[in-house]
C-alpha positions as CSV (number, residue, x, y, z in Angstrom):
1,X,-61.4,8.3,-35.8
2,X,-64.1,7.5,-37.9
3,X,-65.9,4.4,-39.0
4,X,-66.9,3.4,-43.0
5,X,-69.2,0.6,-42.9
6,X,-68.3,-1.7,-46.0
7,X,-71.0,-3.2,-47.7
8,X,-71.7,-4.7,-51.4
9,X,-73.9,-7.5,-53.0
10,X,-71.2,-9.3,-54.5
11,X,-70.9,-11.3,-50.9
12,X,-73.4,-12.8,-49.0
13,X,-75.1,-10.3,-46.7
14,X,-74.4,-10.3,-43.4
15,X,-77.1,-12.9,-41.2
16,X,-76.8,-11.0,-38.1
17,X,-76.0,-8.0,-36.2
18,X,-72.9,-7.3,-37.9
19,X,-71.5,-5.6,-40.9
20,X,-69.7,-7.4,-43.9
21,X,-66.5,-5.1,-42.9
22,X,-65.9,-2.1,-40.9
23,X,-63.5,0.4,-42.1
24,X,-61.1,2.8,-39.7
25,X,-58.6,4.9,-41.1
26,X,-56.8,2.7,-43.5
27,X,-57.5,-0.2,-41.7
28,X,-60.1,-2.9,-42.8
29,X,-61.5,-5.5,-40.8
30,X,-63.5,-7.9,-42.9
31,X,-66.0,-9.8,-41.0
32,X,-66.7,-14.0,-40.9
33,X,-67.3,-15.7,-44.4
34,X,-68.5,-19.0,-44.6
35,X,-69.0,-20.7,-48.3
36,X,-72.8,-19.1,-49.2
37,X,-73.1,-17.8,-53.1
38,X,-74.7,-13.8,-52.6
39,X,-77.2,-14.4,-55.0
40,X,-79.0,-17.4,-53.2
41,X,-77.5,-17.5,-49.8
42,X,-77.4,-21.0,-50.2
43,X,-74.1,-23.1,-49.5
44,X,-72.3,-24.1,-52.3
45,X,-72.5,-27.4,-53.4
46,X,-69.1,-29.7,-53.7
47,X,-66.2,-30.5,-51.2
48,X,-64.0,-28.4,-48.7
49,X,-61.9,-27.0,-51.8
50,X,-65.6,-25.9,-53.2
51,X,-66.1,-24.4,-49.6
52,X,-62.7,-22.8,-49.4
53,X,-62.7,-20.8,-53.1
54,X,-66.2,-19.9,-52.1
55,X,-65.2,-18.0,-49.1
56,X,-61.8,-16.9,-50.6
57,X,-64.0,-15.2,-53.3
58,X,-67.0,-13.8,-50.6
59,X,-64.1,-12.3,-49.0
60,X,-62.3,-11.0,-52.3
61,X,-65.9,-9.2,-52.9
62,X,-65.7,-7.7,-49.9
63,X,-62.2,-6.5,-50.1
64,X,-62.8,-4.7,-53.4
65,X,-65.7,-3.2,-52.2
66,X,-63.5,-1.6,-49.2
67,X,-60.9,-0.2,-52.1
68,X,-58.5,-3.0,-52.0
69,X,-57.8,-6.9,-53.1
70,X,-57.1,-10.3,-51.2
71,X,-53.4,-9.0,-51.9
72,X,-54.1,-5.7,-49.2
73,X,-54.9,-8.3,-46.4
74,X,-52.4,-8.4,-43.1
75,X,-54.2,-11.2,-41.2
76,X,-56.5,-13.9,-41.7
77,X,-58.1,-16.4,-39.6
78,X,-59.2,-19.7,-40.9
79,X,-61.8,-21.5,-39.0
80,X,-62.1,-25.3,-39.7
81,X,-64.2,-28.1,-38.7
82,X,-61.8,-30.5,-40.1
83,X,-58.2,-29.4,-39.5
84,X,-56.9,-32.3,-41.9
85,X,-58.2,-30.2,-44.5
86,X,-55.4,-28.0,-43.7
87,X,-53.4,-28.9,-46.8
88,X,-56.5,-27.9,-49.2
89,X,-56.7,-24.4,-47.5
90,X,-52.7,-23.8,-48.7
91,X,-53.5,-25.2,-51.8
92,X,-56.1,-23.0,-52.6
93,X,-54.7,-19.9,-51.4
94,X,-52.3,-20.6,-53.6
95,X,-54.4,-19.7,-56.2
96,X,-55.3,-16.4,-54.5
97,X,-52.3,-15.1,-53.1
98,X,-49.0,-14.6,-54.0
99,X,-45.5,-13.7,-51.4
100,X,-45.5,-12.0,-49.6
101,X,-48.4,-13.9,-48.0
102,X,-50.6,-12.3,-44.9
103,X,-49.8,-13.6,-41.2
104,X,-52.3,-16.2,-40.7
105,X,-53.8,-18.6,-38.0
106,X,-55.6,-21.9,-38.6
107,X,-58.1,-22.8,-35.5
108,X,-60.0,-26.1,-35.4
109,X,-63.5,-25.4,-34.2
110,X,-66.7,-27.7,-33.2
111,X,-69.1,-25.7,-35.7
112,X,-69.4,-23.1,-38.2
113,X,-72.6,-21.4,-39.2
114,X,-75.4,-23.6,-41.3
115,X,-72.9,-26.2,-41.0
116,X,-70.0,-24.8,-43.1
117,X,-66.4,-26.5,-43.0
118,X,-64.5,-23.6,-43.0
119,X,-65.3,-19.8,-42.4
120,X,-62.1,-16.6,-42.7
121,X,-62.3,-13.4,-41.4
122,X,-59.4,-11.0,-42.5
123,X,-57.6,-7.5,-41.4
124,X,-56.8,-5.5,-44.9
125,X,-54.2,-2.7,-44.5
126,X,-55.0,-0.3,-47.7
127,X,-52.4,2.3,-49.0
């Protein structure tokens, strides 16, 4: 099977030896996305809910640019170093997602990347 690698400027570009997503068959995995705006690759500014509509829109970005939306994703994986900000992660997904919802996991790690408090990577089904 073939591989498409995803890319677009509408996310932060990747910071390593990895692409933004990798596309096989109808099946998208979407790499890591911490809260950096693509224009600057600076972090955001503001609190974990500024962090976690950051990366839920990095990862929308990257989503459309595979031919789908947040609402093709299967999986996702959210990474926190806080995992009392839990309840801010449903809250704002809320506002990106609607039933039925994708499987999810929620891991609390040490650290994240330039010292990010959350980071999702995401498996989007398309068709």
């Amino acid at each position: 099977m073939s591989r498409e690698i995803i890319a677009t400027d509408k996310a932060p570009q990747a910071i390593g030896t990895y692409s933004q997503a990798v596309k096989t068959g109808s099946t998208v995995y979407l790499s890591g996305q911490i809260p950096l705006i693509p224009e600057s690759m600076e972090m955001v500014e503001g609190d974990i809910r500024e962090q976690i509509h950051r990366v839920f829109e990095n990862l929308s970005a990257v989503a459309e640019a595979a031919g789908g939306s947040l609402a093709d994703i299967a999986k996702l994986n959210v990474f926190l170093t806080d995992l009392s900000h839990f309840p801010v992660v449903n809250e704002v997904m809320a506002e990106y997602f609607t039933e039925p919802y994708p499987a999810r996991a929620a891991i609390g790690v040490a650290a994240l990347p330039k010292d990010a408090g959350v980071e999702m990577d995401a498996v989007m089904e398309l068709g």
